[in-house]
C-alpha positions as semicolon CSV with decimal commas, in nm:
position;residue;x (nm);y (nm);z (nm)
1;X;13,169;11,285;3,185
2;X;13,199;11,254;2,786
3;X;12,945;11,200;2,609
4;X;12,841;10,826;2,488
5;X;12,868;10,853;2,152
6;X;13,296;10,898;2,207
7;X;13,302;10,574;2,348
8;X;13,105;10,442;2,063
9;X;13,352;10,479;1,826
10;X;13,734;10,381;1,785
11;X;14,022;10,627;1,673
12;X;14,127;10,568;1,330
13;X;14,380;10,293;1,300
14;X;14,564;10,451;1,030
15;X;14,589;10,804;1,127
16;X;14,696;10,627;1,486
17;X;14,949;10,418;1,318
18;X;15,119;10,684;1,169
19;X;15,093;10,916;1,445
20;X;15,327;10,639;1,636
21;X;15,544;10,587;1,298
22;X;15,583;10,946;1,293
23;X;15,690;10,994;1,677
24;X;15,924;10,757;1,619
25;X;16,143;10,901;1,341
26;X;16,141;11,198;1,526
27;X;16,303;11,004;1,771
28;X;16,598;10,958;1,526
29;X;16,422;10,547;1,474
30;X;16,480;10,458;1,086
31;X;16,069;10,347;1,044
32;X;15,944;10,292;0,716
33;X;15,585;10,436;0,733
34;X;15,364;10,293;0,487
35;X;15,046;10,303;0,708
36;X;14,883;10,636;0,526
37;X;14,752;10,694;0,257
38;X;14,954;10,992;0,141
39;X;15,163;11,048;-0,192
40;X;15,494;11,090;-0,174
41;X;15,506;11,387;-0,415
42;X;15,485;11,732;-0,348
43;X;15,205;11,952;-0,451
44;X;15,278;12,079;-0,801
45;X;15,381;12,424;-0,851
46;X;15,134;12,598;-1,032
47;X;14,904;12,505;-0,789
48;X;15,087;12,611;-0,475
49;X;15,131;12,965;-0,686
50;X;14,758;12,975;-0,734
51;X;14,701;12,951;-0,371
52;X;15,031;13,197;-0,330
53;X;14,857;13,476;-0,567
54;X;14,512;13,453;-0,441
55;X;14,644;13,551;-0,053
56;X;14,855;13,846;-0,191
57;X;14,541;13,990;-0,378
58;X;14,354;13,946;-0,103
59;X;14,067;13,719;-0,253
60;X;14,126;13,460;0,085
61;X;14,074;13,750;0,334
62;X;13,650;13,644;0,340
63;X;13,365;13,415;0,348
64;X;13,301;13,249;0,056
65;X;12,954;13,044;0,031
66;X;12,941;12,762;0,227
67;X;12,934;12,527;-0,063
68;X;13,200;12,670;-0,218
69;X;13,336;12,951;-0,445
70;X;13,135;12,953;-0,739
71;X;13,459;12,945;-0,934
72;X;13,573;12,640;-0,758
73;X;13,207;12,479;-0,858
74;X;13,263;12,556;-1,214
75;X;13,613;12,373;-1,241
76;X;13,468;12,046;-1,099
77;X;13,172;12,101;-1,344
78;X;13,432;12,105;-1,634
79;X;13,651;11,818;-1,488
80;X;13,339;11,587;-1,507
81;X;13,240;11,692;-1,832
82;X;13,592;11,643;-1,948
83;X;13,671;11,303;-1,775
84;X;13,303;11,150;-1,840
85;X;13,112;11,357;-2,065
86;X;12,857;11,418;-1,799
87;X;12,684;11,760;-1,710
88;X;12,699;11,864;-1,321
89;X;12,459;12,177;-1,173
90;X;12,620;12,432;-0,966
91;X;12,343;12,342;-0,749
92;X;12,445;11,967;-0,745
93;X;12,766;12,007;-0,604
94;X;12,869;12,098;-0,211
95;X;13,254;12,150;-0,168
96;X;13,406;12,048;0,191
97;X;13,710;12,064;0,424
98;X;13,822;11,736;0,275
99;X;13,625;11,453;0,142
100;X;13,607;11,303;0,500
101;X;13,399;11,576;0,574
102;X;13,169;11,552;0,301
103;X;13,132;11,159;0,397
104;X;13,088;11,276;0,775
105;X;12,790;11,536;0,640
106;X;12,630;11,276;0,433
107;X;12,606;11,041;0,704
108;X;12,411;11,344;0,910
109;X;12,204;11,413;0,661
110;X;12,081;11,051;0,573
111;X;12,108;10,859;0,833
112;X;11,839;10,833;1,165
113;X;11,885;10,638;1,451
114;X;11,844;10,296;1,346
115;X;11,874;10,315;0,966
116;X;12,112;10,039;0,850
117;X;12,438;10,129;0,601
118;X;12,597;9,853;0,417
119;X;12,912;9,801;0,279
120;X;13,143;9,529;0,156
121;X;13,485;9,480;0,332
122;X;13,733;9,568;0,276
123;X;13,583;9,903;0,373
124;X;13,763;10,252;0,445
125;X;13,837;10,251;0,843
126;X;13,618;10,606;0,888
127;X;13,321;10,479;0,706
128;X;13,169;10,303;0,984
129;X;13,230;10,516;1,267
130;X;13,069;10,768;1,068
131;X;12,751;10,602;1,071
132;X;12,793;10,514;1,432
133;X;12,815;10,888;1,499
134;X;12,473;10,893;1,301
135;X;12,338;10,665;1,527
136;X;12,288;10,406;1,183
137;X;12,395;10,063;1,212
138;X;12,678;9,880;0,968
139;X;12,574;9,499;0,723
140;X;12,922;9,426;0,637
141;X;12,936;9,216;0,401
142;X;13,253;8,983;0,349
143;X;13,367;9,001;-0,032
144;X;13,552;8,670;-0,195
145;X;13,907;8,781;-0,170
146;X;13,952;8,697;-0,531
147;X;13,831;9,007;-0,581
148;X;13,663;9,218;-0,297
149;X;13,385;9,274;-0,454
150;X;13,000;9,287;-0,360
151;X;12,768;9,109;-0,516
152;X;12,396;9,155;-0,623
153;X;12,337;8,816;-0,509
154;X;12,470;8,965;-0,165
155;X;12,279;9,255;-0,164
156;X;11,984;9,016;-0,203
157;X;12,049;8,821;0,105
158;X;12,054;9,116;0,326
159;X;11,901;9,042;0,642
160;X;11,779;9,422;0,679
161;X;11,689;9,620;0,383
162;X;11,947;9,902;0,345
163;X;11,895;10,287;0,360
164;X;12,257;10,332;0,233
165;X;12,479;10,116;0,032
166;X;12,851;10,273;0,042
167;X;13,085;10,135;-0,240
168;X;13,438;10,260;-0,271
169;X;13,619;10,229;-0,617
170;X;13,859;10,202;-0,661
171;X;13,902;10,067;-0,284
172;X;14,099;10,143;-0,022
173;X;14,239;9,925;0,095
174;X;14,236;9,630;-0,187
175;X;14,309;9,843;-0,463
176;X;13,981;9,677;-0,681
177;X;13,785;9,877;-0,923
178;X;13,414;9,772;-1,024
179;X;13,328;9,705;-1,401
180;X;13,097;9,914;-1,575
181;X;12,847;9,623;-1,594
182;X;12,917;9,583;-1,200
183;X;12,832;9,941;-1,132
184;X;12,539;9,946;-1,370
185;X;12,395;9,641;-1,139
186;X;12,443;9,771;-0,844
187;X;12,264;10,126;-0,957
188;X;11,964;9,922;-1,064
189;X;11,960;9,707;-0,769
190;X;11,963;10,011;-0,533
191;X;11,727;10,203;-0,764
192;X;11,440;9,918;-0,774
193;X;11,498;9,902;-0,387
194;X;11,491;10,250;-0,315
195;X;11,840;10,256;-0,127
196;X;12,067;10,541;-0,153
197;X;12,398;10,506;-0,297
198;X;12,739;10,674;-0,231
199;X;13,031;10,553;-0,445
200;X;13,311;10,747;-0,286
201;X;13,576;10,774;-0,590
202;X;13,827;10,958;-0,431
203;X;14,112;10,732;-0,627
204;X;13,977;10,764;-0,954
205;X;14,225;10,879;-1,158
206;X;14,492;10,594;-0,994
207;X;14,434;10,244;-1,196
208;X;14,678;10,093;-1,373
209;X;14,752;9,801;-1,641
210;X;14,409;9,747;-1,871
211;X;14,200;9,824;-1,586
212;X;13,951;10,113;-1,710
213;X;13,795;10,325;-1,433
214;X;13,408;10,397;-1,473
215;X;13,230;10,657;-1,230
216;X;12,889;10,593;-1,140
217;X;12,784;10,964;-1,332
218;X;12,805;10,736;-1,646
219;X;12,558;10,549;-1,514
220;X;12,281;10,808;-1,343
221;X;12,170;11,140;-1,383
222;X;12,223;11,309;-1,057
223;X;11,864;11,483;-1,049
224;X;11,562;11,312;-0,821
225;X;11,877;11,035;-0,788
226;X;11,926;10,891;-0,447
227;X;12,322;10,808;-0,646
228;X;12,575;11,061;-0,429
229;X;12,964;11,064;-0,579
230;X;13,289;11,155;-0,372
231;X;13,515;11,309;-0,452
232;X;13,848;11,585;-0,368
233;X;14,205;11,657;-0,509
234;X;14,387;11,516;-0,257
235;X;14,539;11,200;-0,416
236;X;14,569;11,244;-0,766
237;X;14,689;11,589;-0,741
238;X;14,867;11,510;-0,405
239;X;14,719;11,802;-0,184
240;X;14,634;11,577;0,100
241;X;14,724;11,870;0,345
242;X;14,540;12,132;0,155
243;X;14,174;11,983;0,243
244;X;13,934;12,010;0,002
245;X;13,681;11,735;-0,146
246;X;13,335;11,755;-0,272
247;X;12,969;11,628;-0,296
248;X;12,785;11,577;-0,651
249;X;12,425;11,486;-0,554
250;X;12,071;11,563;-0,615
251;X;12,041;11,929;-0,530
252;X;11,783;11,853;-0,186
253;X;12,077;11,693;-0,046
254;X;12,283;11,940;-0,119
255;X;12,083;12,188;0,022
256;X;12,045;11,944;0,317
257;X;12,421;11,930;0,344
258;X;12,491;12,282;0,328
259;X;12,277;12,357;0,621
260;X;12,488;12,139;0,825
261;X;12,800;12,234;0,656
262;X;12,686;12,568;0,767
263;X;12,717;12,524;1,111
264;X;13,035;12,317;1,077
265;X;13,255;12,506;0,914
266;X;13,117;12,791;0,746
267;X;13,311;12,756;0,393
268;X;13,628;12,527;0,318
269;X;13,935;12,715;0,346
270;X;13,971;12,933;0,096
271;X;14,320;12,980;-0,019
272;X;14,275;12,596;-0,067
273;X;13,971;12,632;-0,282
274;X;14,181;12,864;-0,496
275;X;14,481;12,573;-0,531
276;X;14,175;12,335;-0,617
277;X;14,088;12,559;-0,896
278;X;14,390;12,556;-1,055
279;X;14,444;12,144;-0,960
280;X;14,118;12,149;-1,170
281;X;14,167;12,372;-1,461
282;X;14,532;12,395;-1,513
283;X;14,784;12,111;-1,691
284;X;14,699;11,749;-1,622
285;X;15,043;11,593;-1,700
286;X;15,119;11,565;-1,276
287;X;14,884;11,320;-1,260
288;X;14,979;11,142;-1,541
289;X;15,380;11,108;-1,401
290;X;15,223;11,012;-1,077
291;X;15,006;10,751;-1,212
292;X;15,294;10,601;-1,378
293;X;15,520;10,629;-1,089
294;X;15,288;10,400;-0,866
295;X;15,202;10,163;-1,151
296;X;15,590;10,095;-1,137
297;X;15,578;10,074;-0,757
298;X;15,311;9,843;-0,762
299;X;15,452;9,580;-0,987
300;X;15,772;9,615;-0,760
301;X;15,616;9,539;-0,479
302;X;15,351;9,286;-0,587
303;X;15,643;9,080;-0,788
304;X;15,903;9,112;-0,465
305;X;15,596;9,023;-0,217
306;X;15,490;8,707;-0,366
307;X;15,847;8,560;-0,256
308;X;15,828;8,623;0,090
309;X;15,681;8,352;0,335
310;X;15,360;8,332;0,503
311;X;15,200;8,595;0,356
312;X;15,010;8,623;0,010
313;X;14,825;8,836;-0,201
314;X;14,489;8,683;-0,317
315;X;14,426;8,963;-0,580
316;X;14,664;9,205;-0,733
317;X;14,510;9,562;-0,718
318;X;14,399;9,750;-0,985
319;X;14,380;10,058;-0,855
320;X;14,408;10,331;-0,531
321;X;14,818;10,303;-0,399
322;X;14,777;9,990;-0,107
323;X;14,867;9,613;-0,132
324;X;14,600;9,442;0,125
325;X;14,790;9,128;0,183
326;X;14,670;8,827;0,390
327;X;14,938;8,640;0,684
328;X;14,948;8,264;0,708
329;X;14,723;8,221;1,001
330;X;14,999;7,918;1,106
331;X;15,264;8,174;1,115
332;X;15,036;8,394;1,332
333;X;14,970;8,061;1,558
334;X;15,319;7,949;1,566
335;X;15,413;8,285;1,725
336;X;15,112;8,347;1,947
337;X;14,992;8,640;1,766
338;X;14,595;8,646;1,853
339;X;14,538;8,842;1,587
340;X;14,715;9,086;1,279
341;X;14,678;9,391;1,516
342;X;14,979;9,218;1,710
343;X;15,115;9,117;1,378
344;X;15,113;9,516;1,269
345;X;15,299;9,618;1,594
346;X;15,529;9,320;1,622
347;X;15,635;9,440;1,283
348;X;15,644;9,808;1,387
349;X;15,874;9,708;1,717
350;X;16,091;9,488;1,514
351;X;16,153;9,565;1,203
352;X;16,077;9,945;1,204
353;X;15,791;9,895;0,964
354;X;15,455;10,073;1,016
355;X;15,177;9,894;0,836
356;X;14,793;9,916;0,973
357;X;14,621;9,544;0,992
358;X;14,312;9,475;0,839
359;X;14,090;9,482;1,161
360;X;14,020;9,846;1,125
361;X;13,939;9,802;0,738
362;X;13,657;9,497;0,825
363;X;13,869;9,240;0,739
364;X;14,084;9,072;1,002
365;X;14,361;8,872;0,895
366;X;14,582;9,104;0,695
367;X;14,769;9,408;0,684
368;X;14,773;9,719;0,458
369;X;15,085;9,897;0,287
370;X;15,077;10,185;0,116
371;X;15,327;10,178;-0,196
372;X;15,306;10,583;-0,189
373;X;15,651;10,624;-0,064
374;X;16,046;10,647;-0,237
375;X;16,191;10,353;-0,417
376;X;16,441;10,411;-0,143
377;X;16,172;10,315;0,142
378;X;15,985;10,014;-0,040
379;X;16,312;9,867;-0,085
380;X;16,416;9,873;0,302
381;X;16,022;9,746;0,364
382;X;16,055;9,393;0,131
383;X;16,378;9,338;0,298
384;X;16,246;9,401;0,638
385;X;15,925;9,178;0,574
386;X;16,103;8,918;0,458
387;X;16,318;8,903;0,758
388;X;16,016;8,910;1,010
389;X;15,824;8,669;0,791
390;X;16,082;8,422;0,746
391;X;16,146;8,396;1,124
């Protein structure tokens, strides 16, 4: 028999979405999959090289520490001081196999059986199984879909005091990014009531228009902080395969991380820590094109979206590379759909369009696309939507 805690939990509805989108174009199917978030671009070369030359001199043939080459610490020191003018410790930062694992470790490290974790939804599908596997329990709270946002007022009608408060900005899936005054709140609201904070900021670097991103390491020195930051390189530098992401916290929870991490995985990879380097220290200007690339695709999409029937989009994003867009619940009635999970694979049967719906993300009631993918492929999705909508 498995153990309990498997049945506790439900497979990720976006890595199973595109495991089925995926099967299917093998099958020689013409599926649009815009169900993960995954850029469309290819790892730049200089990274790739750096990996390339670190194997051929042999530097990947051993253990490294199992927070991370020391190197590899020092480049994500420099990227905060150059992006926020912030100092980061060696000894404040714990380097993982992704930054689901370093989410995962948190979780182990913070969370007893019993301790409640709070979030606003919208919320990242992994983040509450995570705590489940913890043995925490989830608040979600429901955000105003004017903005998906948490509020302090929110936070202050709790029914259970928090040990955790998780905030993701910008969000996946709604694309919103919290002001600096927001954050700055929200730090002193979880400060005067002792509640840790992660702000997982994985999609930092991806906001568009007049939005301005802030991270939380503005707004808190890391030391005796209960304040924990995400992050990786594996969606502004697109190195989603390559698996590395990090922890910048107080350095008790790193240590208290790194004994898990120990047992885990020993170190991340380290041929990918060597690509991260470079990702962190070398040119910049990859980012930039890709930025602009999906600020394009966005206002394609967005624009071409707001004519098709029965489904709109409350808030335009402002960040992160999904459109989380809400379907007329009298369309869903008039074509005895029971919910948007039979929505997301009525469109996937139909029209050959793999979208995940909002159920796994806290939020039932609409569907995510990701807007990562070829001109080509966004095209073929607004005309296939607007087919299955208008019918």
């Amino acid at each position: 028999m498995l153990a309990n805690r498997v049945s506790k939990i439900a497979a990720s509805p976006t890595l199973a979405m595109g495991k089925t989108a995926k099967e299917m174009l093998a099958a020689g199917e013409d599926v649009v999959n815009l169900s993960q978030g995954e850029p469309d671009f290819q790892t730049p070369d200089n990274i790739s090289e750096a990996a390339i030359q670190a194997i051929n001199s042999h530097q990947t043939d051993f253990y490294t520490a199992t927070s991370g080459l020391s190197e590899l610490k020092t480049a994500i020191a420099n990227r905060v001081k150059e992006d926020y003018d912030v100092i980061v410790a060696a000894d404040q930062i714990a380097v993982t196999t992704g930054a689901k694992l370093a989410l995962f470790t948190l979780m182990q490290v913070l969370i007893n059986p019993g301790d409640s974790v709070v979030t606003p939804a919208p919320f990242w599908v992994s983040y509450s199984e995570q705590v489940k596997l913890a043995g925490g329990s989830m608040q979600v709270v429901q955000t105003e879909d004017s903005d998906f946002k948490i509020t302090i007022e929110q936070l202050e009608q709790l029914e259970q005091r928090p040990k955790l408060l998780i905030l993701n900005t910008p969000n996946n899936p709604s694309g919103a990014v919290y002001t600096v005054e927001e954050l700055q709140a929200i730090v002193d609201w979880t400060k005067a009531h002792d509640v840790y904070l992660l702000v997982d900021e994985i999609y930092g670097k991806l906001v568009y228009g007049q939005t301005q991103f802030h991270s939380v390491l503005e707004l808190a020195d890391l030391k005796n902080s209960q304040v924990i930051v995400i992050n990786g390189v594996s969606k502004a530098y697109a190195m989603t395969g390559w698996r590395i992401g990090w922890a910048l916290a107080d350095s008790q929870i790193i240590q208290a991380m790194n004994k898990i991490l120990g047992h885990l995985t020993s170190n991340p990879t380290v041929a990918a820590q060597y690509a991260a380097i470079e990702a962190l220290n070398g040119p910049q200007d990859s980012v930039a094109k890709m930025k602009a690339t999906f600020e394009n695709r966005l206002n394609y999409m967005y624009t071409a979206m707001l004519n098709i029937p029965n489904i709109s989009i409350p808030f335009k994003p402002e960040g992160s590379f999904y459109i989380f867009f809400k379907v007329n619940p009298d369309f869903m009635k008039e074509h005895s759909y029971q919910n948007t999970n039979e929505v997301s694979m009525a469109l996937l049967k139909e029209q050959l369009v793999a979208v995940p719906s909002g159920e796994g993300f806290g939020m039932p009631g609409y569907l995510r696309l990701s807007y990562a993918k070829s001109e080509q492929d966004l095209t073929k999705a607004i005309q296939r939507f607007k087919s299955f909508f208008t019918n």
